[in-house]
C-alpha positions in Angstrom: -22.8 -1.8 -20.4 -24.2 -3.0 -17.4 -22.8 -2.8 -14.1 -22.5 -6.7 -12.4 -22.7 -6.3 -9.1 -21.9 -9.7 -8.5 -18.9 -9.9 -10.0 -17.8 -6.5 -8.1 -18.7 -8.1 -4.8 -16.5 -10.8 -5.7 -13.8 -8.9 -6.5 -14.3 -6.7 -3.2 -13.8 -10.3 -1.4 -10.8 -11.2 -3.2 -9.4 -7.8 -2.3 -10.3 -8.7 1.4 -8.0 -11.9 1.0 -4.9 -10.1 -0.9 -5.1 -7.9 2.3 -4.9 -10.2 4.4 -1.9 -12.0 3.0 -0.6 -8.9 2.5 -1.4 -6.8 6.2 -0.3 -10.0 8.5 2.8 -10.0 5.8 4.1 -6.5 6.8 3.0 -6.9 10.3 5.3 -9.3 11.0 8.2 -9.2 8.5 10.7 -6.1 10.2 10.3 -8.5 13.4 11.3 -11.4 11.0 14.0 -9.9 9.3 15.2 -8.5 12.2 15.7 -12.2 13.5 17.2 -13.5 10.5 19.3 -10.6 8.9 23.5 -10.7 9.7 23.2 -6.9 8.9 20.2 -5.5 10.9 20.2 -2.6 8.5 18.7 -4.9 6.1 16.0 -6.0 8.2 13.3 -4.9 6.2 14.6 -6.7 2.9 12.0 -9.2 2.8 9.4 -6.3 2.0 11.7 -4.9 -1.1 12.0 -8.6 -2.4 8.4 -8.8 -2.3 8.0 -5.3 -4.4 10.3 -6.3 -6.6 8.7 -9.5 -7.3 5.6 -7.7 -8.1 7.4 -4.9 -10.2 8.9 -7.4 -12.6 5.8 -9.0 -12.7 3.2 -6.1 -12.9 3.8 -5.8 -16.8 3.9 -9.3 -17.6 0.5 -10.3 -15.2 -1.4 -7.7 -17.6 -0.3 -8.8 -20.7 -0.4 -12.2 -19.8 -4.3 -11.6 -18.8 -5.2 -10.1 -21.4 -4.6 -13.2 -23.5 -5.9 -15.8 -20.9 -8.4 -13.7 -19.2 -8.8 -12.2 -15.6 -10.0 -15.3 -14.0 -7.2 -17.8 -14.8 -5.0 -15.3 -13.9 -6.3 -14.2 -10.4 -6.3 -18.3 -9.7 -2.6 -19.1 -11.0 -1.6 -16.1 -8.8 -2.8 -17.7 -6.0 -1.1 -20.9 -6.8 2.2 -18.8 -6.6 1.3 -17.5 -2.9 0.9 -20.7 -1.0 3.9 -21.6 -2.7 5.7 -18.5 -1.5 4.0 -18.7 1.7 5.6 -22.2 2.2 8.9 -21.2 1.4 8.6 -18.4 3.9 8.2 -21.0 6.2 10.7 -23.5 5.7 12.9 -20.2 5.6 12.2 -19.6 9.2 12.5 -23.4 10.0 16.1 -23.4 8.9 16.9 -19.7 10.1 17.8 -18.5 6.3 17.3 -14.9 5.5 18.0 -15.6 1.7 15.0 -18.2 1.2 12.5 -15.8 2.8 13.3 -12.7 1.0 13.0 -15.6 -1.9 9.6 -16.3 -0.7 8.7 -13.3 -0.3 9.3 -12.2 -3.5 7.2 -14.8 -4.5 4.2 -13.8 -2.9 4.9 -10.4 -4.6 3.8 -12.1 -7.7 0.4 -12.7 -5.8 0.2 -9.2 -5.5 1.1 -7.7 -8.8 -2.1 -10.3 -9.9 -4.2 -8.9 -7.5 -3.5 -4.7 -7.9 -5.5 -6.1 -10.9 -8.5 -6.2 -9.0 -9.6 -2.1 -9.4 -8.8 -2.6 -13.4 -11.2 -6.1 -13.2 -14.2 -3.9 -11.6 -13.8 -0.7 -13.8 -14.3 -4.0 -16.9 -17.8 -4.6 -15.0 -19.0 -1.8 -14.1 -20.9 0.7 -16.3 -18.8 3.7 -17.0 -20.9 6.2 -14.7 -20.0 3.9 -12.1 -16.4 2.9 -13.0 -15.1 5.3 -10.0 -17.4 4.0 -7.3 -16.6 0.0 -8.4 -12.8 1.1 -8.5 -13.2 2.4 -4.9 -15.6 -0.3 -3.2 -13.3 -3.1 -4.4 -10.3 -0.9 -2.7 -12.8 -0.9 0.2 -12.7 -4.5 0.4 -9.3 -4.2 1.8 -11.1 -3.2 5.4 -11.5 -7.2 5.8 -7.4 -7.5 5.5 -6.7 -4.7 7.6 -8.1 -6.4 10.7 -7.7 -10.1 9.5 -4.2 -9.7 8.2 -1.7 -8.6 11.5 -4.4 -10.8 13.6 -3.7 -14.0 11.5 0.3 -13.1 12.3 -0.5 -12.6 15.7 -2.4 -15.7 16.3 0.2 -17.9 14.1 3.1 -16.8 15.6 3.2 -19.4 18.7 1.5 -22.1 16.8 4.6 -23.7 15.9 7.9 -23.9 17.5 9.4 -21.4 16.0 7.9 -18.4 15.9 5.8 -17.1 13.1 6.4 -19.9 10.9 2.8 -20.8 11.8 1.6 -17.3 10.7 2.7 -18.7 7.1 1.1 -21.4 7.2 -1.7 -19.3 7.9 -1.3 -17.2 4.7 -1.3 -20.3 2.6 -4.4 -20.9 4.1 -5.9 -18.1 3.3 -5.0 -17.7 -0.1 -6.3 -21.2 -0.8 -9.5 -19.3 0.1 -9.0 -16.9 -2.1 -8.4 -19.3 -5.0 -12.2 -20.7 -4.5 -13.5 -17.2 -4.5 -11.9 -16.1 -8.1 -12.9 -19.2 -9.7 -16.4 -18.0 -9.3 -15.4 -14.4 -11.1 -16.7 -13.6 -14.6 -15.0 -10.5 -16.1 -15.7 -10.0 -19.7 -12.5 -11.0 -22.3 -11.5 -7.5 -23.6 -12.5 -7.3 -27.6 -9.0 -5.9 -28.2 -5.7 -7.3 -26.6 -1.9 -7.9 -27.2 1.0 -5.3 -26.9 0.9 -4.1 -30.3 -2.6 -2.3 -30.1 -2.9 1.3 -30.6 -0.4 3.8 -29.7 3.3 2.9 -28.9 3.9 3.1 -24.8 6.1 6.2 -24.6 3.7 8.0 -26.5 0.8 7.4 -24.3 3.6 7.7 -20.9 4.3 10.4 -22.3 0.5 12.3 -21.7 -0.1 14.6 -18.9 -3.0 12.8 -17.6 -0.7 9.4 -17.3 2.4 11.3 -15.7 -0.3 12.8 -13.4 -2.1 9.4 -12.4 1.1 7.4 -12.3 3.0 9.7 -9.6 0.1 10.4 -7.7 -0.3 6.2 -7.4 3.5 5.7 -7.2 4.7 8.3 -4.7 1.6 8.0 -2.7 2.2 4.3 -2.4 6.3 4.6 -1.8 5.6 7.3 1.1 2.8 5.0 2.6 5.3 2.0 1.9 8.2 3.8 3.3 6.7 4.8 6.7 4.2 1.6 7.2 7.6 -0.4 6.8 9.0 1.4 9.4 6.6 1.5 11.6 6.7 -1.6 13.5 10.4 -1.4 13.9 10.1 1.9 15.1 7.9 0.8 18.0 9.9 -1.9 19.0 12.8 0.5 19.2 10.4 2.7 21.5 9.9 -0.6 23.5 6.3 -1.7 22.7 5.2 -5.1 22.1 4.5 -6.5 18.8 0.8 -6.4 19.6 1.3 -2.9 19.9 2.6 -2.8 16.8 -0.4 -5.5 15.1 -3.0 -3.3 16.3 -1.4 0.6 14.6 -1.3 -1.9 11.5 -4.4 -3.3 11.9 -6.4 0.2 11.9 -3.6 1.6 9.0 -5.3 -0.6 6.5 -8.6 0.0 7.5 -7.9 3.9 6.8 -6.4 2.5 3.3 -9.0 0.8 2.5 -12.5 2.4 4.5 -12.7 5.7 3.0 -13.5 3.3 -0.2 -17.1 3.5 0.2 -17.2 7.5 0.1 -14.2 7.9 -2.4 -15.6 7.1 -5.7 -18.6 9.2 -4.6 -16.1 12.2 -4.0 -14.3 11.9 -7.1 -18.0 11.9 -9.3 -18.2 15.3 -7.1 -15.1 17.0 -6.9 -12.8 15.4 -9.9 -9.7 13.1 -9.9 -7.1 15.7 -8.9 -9.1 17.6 -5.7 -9.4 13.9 -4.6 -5.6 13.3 -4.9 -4.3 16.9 -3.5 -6.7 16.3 -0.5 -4.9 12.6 0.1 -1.7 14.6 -0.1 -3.0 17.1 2.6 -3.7 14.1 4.5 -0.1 12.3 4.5 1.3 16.0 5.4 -1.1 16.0 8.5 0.7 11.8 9.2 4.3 13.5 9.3 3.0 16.2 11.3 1.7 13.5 14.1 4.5 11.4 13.2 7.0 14.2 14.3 5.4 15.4 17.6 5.8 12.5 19.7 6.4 8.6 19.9 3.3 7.5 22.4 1.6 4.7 20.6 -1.5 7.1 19.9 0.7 9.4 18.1 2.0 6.0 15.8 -1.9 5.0 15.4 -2.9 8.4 14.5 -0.3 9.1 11.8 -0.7 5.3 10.3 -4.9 6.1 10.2 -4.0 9.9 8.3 -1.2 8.0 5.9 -3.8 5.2 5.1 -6.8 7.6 4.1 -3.8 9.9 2.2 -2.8 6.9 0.4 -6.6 5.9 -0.6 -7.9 9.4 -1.9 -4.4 9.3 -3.8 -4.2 5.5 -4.9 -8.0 5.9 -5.9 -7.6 8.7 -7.6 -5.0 7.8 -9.8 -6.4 5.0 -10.8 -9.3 6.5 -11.9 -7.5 9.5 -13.7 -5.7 6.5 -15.7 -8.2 5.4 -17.4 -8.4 8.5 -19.4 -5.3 8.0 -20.6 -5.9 4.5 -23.0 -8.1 3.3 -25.7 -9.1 -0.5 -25.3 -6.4 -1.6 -27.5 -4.0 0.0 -25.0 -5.4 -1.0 -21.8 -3.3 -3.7 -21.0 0.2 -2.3 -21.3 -0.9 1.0 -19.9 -2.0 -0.9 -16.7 1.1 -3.0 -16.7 3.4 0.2 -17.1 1.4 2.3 -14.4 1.9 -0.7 -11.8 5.5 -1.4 -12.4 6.2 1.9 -11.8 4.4 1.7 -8.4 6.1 -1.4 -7.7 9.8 0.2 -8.8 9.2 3.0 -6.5 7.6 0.8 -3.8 10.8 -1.5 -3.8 12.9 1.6 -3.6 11.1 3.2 -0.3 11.0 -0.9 1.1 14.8 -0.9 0.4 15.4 2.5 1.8 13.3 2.1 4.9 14.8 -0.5 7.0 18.5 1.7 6.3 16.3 5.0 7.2 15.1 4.1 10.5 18.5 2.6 11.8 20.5 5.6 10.4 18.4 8.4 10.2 15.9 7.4 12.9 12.0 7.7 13.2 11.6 11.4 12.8 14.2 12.1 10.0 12.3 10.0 7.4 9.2 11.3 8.2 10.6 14.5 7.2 12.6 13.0 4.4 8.6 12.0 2.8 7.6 15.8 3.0 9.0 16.0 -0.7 7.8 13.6 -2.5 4.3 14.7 -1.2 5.6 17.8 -2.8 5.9 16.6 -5.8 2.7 14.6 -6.5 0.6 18.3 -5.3 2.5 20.4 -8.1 1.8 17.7 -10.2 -1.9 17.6 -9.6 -2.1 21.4 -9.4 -0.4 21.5 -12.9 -2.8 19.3 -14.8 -5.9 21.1 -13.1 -4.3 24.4 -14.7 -3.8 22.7 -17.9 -7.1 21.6 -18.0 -8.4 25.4 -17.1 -6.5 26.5 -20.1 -8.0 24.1 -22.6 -11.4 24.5 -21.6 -10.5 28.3 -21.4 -9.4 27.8 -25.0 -12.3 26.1 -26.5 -14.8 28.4 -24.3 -13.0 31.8 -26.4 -13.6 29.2 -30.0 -17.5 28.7 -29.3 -17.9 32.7 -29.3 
């Protein structure tokens, strides 16, 4: 097979726009929560109605794709988000907390469409280069990370009220994006459907997919949790929400940057060094996190959090695709993504309770474990690996 270029620049672009609908929608939301929620505590709801909407859709998007093809999916997906998007708004225009954590879960489905973009680039890329088109369309994300808490900033005194014009500037932009997928060509998959190959617990079940699925899912809850967080945290402090835009801003460019070096570094040094050194790296965030509460203490943890989430995120997704035939390609991607969504909605849920209760510090410390976990886990498949090639090393002689 050969690798389109094309189509991965595309995709790259796409990513760009998912970021940023998604990077101006986390900018702003604590702040608009805050606004609208009776019980403060539950200021960051809006972000765990947008997880869940992409959790309960991650399976059915994958499936659903399968069938119809990436394009029309990427395209109806975008539909969805300037609906969303304008529900958001009339939300703020009528001071209702309930219809925006409705829209927001509604652009959630946007999202669960567009994790799909990494999966759409391994499909057209030639399989020496599947890693390095996984982690350039990741790296299309740098776009988003500027353009994103900028489009917030910039629409949240168009209007009246504030922010509802930053909405409006997300349907915008995903309009964009809808122009931009309908000139994608990934190929249809020879082999689709839930029924093909092996039953789902059986392949969930393999160490290489319990590896890849918590180094994706608790690498993206911890980043979730404490990006969440984070602009509530510096209001608390007493910094202004451009402040606040700006740590955001240069968070998802050290998500989504180290994509034009990660893919080289996992042809190099393997899946699971790549993930263990994005775990080092969110270790080193809490670390900053917990010394002190200047704003270059906030940036610098956000910038170590986002380049622990990519080596992790990219990694993971790379190690999946060891774990399925063609046949199974589908509902493996479906069940690896509604896991990160499950455990993304949990950290979104958690987080705006966390940093009222517990405070800044505490759930920093409070992440340390699940970091924890996702090392031992990586550490354990590497020795597993040792074994078996120690194993058929000892047969050849």
């Amino acid at each position: 097979m050969r690798t389109s270029y094309r189509d991965i620049f595309l995709l790259a672009c796409c990513q760009a726009l998912l970021l940023v609908n998604n990077s101006g929608l986390i900018a702003m939301n604590g702040l608009v929560g805050y606004s609208l929620a009776g019980d403060k505590a539950f200021a960051t709801a809006g972000v765990t109605t947008f997880v869940l909407g992409s959790a309960l859709t991650a399976m059915p998007a994958a499936l659903w794709m399968a069938k119809v093809g990436r394009r029309r999916g990427f395209m109806a997906a975008s539909v969805v988000a300037i609906a969303g998007s304008a529900i958001c708004a009339l939300a703020l225009a009528v001071s209702s907390f309930a219809l925006y954590c409705l829209g927001t879960a509604i652009i959630g489905v946007y999202t669960a469409f567009g994790l799909q973009y990494r999966f759409a680039a391994a499909e057209v890329a030639a399989p020496e280069f599947k890693a390095k088109a996984i982690s350039l369309v990741l790296a299309g994300g740098i776009a988003g990370g500027f353009l994103g808490p900028e489009a917030a900033r910039w629409g949240r005194e168009l209007l009246p009220v504030p922010f509802l014009g930053s909405f409006v500037v997300l349907a915008a932009i995903a309009l964009v994006a809808l122009g931009v997928q309908s000139q994608v060509r990934v190929p249809a998959p020879a082999v689709t459907g839930r029924g093909g190959g092996r039953r789902l617990s059986e392949i969930a079940r393999q160490p290489v997919f319990v590896v890849a699925a918590l180094s994706a899912a608790l690498g993206y809850g911890t980043m979730n949790l404490l990006m969440t967080a984070t602009p509530l945290a510096m209001s608390f402090c007493g910094y202004p929400f451009a402040a606040a835009a700006f740590v955001i801003e240069w968070h998802v460019v050290g998500m989504y940057a180290p994509g034009f070096v990660t893919g080289s570094l996992i042809q190099r040094f393997g899946a699971l060094k790549v993930i263990i050194a994005g775990a080092l790296l969110m270790v080193a965030c809490v670390a900053v996190a917990l010394a002190n509460n200047q704003v270059v203490h906030f940036w610098t943890a956000l910038v170590l959090l986002g380049v622990g989430w990519n080596l992790m995120y990219t990694g993971g997704t790379t190690l999946l695709t060891e774990a399925y035939t063609p046949a199974e390609k589908a509902k493996t991607q479906g069940l690896n993504d509604f896991i990160v969504f499950a455990v993304m909605g949990v950290s979104s849920f958690s987080s705006g309770a966390l940093i009222s209760v517990a405070g800044w510090e505490r759930m920093n410390a409070l992440a340390l474990p699940f970091i924890a976990v996702v090392m031992l886990a990586a550490m354990w498949l590497a020795l597993l690996r040792r074994r078996g090639t120690t194993r058929v090393a000892r047969k050849a002689t």
